[in-house]
Wavefront OBJ file of the C-alpha trace (Angstrom):
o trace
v 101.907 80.752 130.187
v 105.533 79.352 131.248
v 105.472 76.206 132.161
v 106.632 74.992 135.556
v 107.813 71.047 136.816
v 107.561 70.373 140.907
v 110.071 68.137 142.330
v 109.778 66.830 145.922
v 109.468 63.899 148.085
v 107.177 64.795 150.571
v 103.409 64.913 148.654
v 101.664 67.521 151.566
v 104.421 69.997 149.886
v 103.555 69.799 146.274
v 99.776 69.841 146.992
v 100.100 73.062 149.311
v 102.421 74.845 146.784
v 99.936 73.799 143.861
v 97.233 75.315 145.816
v 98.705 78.429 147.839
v 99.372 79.808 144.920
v 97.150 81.550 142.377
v 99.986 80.299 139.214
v 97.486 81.468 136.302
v 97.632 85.064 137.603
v 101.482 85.089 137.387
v 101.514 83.711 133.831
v 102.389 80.151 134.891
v 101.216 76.600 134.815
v 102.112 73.584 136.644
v 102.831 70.917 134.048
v 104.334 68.235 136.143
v 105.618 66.736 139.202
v 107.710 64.113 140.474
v 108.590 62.798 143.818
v 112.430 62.726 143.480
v 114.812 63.046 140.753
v 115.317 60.244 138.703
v 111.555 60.327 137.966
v 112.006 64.278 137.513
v 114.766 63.260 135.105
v 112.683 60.916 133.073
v 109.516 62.711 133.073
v 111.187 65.898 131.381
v 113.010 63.854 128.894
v 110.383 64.702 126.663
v 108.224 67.641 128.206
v 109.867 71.305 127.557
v 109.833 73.526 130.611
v 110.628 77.414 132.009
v 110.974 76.543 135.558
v 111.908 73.867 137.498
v 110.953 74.226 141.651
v 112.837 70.935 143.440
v 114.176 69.723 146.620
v 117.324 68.747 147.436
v 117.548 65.757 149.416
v 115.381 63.098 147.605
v 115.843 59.193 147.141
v 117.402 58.099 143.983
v 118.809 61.446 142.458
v 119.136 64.576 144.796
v 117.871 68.006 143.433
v 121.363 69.202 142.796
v 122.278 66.226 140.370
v 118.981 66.524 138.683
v 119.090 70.780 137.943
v 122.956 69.955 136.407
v 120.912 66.712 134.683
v 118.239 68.986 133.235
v 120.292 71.720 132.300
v 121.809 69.200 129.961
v 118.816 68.547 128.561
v 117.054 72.413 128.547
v 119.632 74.928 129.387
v 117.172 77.662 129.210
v 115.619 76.551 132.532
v 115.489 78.330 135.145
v 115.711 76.724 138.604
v 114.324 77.383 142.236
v 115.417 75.241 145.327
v 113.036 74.296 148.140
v 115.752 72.991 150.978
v 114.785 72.032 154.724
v 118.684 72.298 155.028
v 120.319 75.481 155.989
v 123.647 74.045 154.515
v 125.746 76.703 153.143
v 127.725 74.199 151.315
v 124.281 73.690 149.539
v 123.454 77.235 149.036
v 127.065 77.118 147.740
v 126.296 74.666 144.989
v 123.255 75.957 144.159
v 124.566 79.590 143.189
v 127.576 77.892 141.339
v 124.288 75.894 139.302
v 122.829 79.725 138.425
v 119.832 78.770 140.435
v 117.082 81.765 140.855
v 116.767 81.560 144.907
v 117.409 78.958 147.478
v 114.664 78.945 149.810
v 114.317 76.974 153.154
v 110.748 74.923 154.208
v 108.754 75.594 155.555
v 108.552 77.920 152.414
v 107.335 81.840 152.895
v 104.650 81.816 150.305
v 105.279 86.215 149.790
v 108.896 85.120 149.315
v 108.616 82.326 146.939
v 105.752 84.453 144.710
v 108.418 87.261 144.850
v 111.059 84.589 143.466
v 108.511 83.600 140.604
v 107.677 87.317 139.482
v 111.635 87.903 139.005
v 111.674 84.818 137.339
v 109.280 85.319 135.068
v 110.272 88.933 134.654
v 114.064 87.353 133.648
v 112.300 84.543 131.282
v 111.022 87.552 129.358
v 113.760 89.784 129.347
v 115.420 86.796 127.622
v 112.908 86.311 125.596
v 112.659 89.890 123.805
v 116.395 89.874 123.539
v 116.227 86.380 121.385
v 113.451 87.769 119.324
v 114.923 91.306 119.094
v 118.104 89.491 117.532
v 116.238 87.185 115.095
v 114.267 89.783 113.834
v 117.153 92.110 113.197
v 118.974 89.159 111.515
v 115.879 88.169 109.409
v 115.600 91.900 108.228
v 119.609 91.761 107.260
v 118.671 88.401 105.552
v 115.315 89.847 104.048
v 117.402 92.449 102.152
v 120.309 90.500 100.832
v 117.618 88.079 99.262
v 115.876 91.294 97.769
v 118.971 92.468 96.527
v 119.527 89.448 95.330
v 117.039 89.044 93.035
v 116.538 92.184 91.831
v 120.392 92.193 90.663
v 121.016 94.931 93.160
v 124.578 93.314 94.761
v 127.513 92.084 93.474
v 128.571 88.379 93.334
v 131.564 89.064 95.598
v 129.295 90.491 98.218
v 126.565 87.902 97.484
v 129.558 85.303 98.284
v 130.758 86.589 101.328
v 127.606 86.442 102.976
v 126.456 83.414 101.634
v 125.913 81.821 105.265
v 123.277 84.645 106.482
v 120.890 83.445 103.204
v 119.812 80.039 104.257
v 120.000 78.399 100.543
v 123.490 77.365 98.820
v 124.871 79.180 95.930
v 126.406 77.537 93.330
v 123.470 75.163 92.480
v 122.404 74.532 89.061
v 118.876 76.793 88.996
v 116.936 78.726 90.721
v 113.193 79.608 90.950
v 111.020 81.870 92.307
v 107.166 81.705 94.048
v 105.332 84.473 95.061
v 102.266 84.567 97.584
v 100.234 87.778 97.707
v 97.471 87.791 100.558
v 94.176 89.777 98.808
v 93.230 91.442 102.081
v 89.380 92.006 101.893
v 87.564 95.280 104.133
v 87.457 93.434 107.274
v 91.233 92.720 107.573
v 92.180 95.990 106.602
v 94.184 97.135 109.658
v 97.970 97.552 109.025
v 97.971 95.793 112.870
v 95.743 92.958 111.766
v 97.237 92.643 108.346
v 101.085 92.622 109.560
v 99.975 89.834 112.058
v 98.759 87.976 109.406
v 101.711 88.183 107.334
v 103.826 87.148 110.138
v 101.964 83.657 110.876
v 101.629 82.878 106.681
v 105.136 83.361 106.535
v 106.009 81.280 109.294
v 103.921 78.406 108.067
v 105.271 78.897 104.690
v 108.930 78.569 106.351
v 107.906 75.659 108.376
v 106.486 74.130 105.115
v 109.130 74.701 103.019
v 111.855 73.042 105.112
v 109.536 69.771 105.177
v 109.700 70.464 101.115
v 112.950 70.766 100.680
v 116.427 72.760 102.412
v 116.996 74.454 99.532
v 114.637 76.725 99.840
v 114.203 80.536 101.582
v 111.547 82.861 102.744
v 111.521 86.572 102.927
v 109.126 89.108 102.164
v 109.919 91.916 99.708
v 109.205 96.027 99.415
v 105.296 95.242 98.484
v 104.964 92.783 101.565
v 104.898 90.000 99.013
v 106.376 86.690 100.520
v 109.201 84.955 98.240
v 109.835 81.246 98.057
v 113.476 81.302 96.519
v 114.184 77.584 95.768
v 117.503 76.160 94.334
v 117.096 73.155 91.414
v 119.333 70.356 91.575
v 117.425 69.166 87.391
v 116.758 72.814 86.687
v 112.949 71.445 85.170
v 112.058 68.111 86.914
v 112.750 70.221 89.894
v 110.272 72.932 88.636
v 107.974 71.522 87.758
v 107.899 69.317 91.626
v 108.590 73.456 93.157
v 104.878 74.597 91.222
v 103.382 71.195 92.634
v 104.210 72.074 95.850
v 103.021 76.008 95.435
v 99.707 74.812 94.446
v 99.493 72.496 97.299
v 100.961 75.743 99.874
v 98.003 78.224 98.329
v 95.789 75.316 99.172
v 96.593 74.926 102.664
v 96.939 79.468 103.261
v 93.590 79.377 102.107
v 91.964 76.888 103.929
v 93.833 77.791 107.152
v 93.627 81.467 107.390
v 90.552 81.606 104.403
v 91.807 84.397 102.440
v 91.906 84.801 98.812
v 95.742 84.829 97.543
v 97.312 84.959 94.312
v 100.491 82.642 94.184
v 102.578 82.833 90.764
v 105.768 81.280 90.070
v 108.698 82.369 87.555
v 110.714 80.811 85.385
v 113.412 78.710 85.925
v 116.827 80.574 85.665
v 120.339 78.681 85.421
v 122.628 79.422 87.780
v 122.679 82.062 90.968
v 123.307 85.013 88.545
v 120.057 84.812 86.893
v 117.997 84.383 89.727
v 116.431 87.905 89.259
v 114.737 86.587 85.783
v 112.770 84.125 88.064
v 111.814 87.027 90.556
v 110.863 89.078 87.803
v 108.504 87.342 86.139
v 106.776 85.955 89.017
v 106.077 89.615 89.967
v 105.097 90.202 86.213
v 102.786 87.044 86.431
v 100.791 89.028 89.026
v 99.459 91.290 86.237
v 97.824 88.346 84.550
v 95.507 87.870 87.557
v 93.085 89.892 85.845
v 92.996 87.155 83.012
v 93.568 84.346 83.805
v 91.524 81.674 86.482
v 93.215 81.313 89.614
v 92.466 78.538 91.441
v 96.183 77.402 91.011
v 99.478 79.376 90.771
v 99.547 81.600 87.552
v 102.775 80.154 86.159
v 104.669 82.260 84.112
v 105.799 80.082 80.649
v 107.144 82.248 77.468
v 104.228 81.789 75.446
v 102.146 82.809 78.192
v 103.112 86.568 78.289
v 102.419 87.511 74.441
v 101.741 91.342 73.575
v 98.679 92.376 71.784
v 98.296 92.298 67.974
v 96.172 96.109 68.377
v 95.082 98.130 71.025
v 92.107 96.934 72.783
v 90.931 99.897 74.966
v 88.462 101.893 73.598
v 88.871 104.599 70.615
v 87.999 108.096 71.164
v 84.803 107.696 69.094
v 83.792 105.072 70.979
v 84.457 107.051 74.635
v 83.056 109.902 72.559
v 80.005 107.747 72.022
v 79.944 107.114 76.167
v 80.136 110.374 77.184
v 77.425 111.392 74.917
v 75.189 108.825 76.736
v 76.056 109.813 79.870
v 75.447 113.798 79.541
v 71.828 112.334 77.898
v 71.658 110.506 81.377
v 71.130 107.051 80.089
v 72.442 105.000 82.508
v 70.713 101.590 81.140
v 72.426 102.380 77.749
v 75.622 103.454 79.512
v 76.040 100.367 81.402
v 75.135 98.132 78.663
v 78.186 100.115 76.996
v 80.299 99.491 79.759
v 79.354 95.438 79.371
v 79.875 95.622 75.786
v 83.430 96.968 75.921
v 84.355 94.388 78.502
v 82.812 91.980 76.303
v 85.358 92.962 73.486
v 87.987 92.618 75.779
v 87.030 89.151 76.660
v 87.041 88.456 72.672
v 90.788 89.088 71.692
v 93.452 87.438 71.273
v 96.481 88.343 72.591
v 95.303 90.557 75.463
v 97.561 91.805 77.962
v 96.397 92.959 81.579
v 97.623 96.269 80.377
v 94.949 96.352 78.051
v 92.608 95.339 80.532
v 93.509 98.203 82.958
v 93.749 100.893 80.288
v 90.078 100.154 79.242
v 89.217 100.623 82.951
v 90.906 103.364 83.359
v 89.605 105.312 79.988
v 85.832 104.588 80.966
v 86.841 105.584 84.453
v 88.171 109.050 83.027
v 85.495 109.989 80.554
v 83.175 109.516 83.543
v 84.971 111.781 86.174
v 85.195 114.485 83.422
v 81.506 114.172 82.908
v 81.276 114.533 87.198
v 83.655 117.593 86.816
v 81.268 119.003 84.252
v 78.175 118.629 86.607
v 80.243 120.216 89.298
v 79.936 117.040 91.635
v 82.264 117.401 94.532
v 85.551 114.783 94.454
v 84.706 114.199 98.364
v 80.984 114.386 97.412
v 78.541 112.086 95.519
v 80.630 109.896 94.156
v 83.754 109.306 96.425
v 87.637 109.835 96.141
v 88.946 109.245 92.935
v 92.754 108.959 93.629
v 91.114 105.457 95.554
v 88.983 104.620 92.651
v 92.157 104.849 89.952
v 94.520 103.153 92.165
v 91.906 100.340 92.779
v 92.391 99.652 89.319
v 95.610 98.268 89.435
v 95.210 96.013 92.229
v 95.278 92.223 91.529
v 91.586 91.337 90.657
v 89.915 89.325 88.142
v 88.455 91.081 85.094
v 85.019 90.755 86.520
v 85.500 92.466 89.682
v 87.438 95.680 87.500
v 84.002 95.706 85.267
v 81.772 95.983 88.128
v 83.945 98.447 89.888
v 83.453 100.510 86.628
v 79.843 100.072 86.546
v 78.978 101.480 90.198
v 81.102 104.512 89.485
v 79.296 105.371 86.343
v 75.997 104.181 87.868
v 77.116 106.642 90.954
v 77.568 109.507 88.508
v 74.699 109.217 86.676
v 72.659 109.188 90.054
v 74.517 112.327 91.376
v 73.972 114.107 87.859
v 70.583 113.079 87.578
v 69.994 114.965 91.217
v 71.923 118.002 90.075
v 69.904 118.362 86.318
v 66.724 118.971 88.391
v 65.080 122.244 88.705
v 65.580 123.557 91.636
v 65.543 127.670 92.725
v 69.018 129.006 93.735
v 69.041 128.513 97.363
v 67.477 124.839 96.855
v 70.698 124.216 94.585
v 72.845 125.161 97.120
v 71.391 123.484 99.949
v 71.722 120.910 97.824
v 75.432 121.536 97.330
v 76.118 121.584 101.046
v 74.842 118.434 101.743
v 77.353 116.539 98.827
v 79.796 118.427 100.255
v 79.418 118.489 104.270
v 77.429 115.274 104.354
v 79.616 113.806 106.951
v 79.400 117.346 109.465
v 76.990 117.624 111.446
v 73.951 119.145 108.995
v 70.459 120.939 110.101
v 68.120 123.595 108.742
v 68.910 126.124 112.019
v 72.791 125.606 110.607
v 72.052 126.210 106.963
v 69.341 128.949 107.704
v 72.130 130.738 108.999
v 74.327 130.127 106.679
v 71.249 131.350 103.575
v 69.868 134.112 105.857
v 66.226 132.226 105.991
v 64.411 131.152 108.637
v 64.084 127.474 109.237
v 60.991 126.467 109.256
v 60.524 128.423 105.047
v 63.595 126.587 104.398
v 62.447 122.966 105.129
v 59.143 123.969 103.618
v 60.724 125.256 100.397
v 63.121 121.989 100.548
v 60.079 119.561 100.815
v 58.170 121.192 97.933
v 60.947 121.072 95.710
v 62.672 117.957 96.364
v 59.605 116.025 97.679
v 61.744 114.625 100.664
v 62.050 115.984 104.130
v 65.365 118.075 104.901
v 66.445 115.065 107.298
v 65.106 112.328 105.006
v 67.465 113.546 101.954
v 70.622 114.096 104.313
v 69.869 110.639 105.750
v 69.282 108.955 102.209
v 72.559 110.722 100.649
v 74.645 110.193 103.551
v 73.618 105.818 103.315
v 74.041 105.645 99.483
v 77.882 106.766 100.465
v 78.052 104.397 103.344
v 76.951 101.836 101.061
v 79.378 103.053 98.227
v 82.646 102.760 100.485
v 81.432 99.369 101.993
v 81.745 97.796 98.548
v 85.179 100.247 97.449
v 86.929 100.677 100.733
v 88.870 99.273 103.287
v 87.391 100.833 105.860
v 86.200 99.083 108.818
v 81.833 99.696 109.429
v 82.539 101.610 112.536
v 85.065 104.413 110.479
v 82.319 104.649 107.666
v 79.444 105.083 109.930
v 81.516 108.527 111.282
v 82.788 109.725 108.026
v 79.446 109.552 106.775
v 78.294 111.503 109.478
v 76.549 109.272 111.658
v 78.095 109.702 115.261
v 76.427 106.476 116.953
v 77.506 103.646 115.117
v 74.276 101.348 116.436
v 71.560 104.218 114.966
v 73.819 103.963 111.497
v 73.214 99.917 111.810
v 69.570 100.484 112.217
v 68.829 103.292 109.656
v 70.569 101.029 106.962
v 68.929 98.415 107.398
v 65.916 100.277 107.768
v 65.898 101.926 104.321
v 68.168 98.825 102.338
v 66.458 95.231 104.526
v 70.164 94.283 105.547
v 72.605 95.529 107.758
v 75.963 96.976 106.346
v 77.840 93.774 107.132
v 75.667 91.443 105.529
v 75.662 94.248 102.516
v 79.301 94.228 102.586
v 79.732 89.891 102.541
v 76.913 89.728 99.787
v 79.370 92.116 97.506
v 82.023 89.612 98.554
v 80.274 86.778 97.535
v 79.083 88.548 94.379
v 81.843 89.853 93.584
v 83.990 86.154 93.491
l 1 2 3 4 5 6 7 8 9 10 11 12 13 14 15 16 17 18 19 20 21 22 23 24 25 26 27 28 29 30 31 32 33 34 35 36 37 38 39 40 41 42 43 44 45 46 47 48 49 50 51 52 53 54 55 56 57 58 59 60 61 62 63 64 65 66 67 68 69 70 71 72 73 74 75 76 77 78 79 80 81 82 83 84 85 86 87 88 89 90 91 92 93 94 95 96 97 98 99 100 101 102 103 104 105 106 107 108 109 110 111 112 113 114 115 116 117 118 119 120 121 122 123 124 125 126 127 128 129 130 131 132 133 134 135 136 137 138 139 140 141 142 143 144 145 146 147 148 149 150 151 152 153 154 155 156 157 158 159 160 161 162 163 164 165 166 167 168 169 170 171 172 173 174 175 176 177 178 179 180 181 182 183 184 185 186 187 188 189 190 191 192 193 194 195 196 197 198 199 200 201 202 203 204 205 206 207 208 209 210 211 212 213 214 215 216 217 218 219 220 221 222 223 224 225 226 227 228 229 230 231 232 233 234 235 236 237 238 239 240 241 242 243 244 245 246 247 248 249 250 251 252 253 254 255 256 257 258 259 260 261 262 263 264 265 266 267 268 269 270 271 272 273 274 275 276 277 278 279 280 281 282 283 284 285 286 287 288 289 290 291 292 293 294 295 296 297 298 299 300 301 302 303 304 305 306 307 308 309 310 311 312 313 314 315 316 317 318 319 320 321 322 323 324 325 326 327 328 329 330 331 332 333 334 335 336 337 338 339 340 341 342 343 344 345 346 347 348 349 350 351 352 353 354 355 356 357 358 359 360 361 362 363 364 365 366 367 368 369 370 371 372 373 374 375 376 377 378 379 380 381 382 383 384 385 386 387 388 389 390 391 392 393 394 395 396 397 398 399 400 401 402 403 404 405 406 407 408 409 410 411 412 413 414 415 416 417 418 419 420 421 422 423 424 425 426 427 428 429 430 431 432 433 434 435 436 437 438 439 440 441 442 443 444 445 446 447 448 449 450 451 452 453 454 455 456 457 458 459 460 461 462 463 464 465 466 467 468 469 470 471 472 473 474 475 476 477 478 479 480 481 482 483 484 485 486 487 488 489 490 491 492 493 494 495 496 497 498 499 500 501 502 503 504 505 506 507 508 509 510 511 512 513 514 515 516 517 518 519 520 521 522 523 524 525 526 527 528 529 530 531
């Protein structure tokens, strides 16, 4: 809404122009009015406006003294004259002011609404320019900072466009903070999450200047925001810059209430080094997966220590796993998967590296035992290019063992369905429904497709299976709904139609028919169980 002051001396005007006029629908509001200028004058002192709507012949301070007044004040105004005088001298004056129209009482209410659309229209014009220009600037500023520190420009260059960075050079240290937003399913639009982005690092830019002026915001390549702050006492003033990250992660998460990781790097000397700080902020992200994070991870050099031995698994050991999972054991499997966590847990010296590549090796030697079943990649137990590169996402170490443990317990289900006896054409039934579960899938279709008629197949199906044709498709199609509600970033509405259910409010009700809860509550219980 733009905000509009009314300025006149006789009171049956301002009422009929507040009421004539339907201001909402034309994006405006009425925030004020006075009944000649000097009380104009003193009323806007402190009350920003868009348009200003006056008379000109008024006791005390005339309307022409009070636009050249305000303009002083809030040269962005725009102005519209309401005159009883047909003075050209006036009309003169007026144009000479940059006033928007000069219309004579009593006012044409089409006219004057015309003269507020092209107002408005002008305000906005304005508007988009201004932030058309300060976001090209900020993305010229965003990647000198980058460049900055990741060593990637020359100190000559640096210099030279020292004004555009918003932080001095030549101070004594520099550090680096880094916030990383943990988007969960639900804000997993690139719309919703660029938004979001946007206002954090806005508030962190607002809160930084109340910090301190030697500081600067910009996000980098990963959509990462950096606080780049120069150090008058290179480590009093760290140590008052990780104080004051602790207290920012605080206020993100309470404000917006999403999880965030915040680390901070070291302190380097000087404007040259101010890559080493970068750098190990961003390598401080890795530790997530150790470390508690209630606070920023802060990187200090006897915090980032490499292992004494290799802590992922040996091949005997996967050897051992794989064994257990052909035998279908999934109780014994599991507890396998808890026990090699457990070792992880147990040394000394562990490096998120370590962590991962565990991960990552169970992960393998259970896809290989899917590939060996013949279980489709888009079938029973998901996409695997998602499940490796969930891996390396920031995430504690018990939210990368239970990811482990639902794949493997999602393999041995599928494998377990796929051991059973079943006669050829059962088998690959059975196979079109892993792989097509998200067409459109019926016995007339698949009859078709096996040269049987219908009504043999669902009987033969139903003997063998012990399920109804519809019951199994139904069953198989929710245990992947359920699946990607836990692993994905999908949004309920997507998974309900890539699992094949075409009516989003029939997928609601079927889940929560066969599971007691409906997808979202499934989907915040994981959350909750997985924190």
């Amino acid at each position: 809404m733009y905000r509009v002051f009314l300025v006149d001396d006789e009171p049956f005007i301002m009422e009929g122009l507040a009421y004539l006029i339907d201001w909402e629908r034309h994006g405006l509001q009425i925030v004020g009015k006075a009944a000649d200028g000097a009380e104009a004058l003193e009323a806007l002192a402190g009350e920003p406006i868009d348009i200003l709507i006056t008379d000109i012949q008024m006791p005390h301070m005339n309307g022409l003294e009070l636009i050249r007044s305000v303009r002083e004040l809030q040269p962005d105004v725009k102005f519209i004259i309401l005159s009883g005088y047909n003075d050209f001298e006036y009309v003169k004056e007026g144009v000479t002011l940059g006033i928007e129209n000069y219309l004579l009482k009593p006012v044409n209410t089409e006219e004057l609404i015309r003269t507020l659309t092209a107002t408005v229209a002008k305000i906005e014009q304005s508007v988009y320019k201004e932030e058309s220009i300060k976001r090209h600037l900020e993305i010229i500023r965003d990647n000198l900072l980058y460049r900055w520190v990741t060593a990637a420009i020359e100190s000559e260059e640096l210099r030279n466009r020292a004004e555009l960075l918003g932080i001095r050079l030549g101070l004594p240290g520099y550090v680096a903070g880094i916030v990383k937003l943990l988007f969960d399913q639900e804000q997993a639009e690139v719309s919703s999450r660029a938004e979001t982005i946007a206002a954090v690092r806005t508030y962190c830019q607002r809160t930084a200047q109340s910090y301190s002026t030697e500081q600067a915001v910009f996000a980098d390549l990963e959509g990462d925001l950096v606080l780049l702050a120069g150090l008058g006492d290179v480590d009093a003033d760290r140590t008052g810059f990780v104080r004051f990250m602790a207290e920012l992660q605080a206020a993100i998460r309470e404000r917006w209430g999403l999880p965030l990781l915040v680390t901070v790097g070291e302190a380097s000397k000087g404007e040259a080094s101010a890559h080493r700080s970068y750098r190990t902020a961003k390598r401080m992200q890795d530790y997530y997966v150790l470390a508690p994070h209630d606070g920023p991870l802060v990187y200090e050099a006897p915090a980032l220590p490499a292992a004494a031995e290799p802590a992922a698994p040996l091949q005997a050991e996967l050897a051992h796993f794989c064994k257990l999972l052909s035998a279908g054991k999934k109780d014994e499997a599991l507890a396998w998967v808890g026990e090699a966590f457990a070792r992880l847990r147990e040394t000394e010296g562990l490096a998120p590296s370590d962590v991962q590549n565990t991960a990552m090796a169970v992960l393998a030697a259970a896809v290989h035992h899917a590939n060996l079943m013949r279980q489709e990649h888009e079938g029973a137990i998901g996409d695997y290019k998602h499940l490796f590169s969930q891996v390396v996402k920031p995430q504690t170490m018990q939210e990368l063992e239970e990811l482990v443990e639902r794949f493997v317990d999602r393999v041995l289900f599928a494998s377990g369905v796929s051991e059973r006896e079943y006669s050829p054409v059962i088998r690959q039934v059975l196979r079109e429904i892993e792989r097509r579960y998200g067409d459109e899938l019926s016995l007339k279709t698949l009859s078709q497709t096996f040269h049987m008629n219908p009504v043999y197949l669902g009987q033969l199906f139903h003997k063998e299976t012990g399920e109804t044709f519809s019951d199994y498709v139904n069953k198989y199609r929710l245990a992947q709904a359920k699946a990607l509600l836990v692993e994905s970033n999908l949004k309920t509405s997507d998974i309900s139609l890539r699992v094949g259910y075409t009516d989003t409010s029939y997928f609601y009700k079927q889940f929560r028919k066969y599971y007691g809860f409906s997808p979202t509550e499934y989907r915040n219980w994981s959350k909750l169980g997985d924190g």
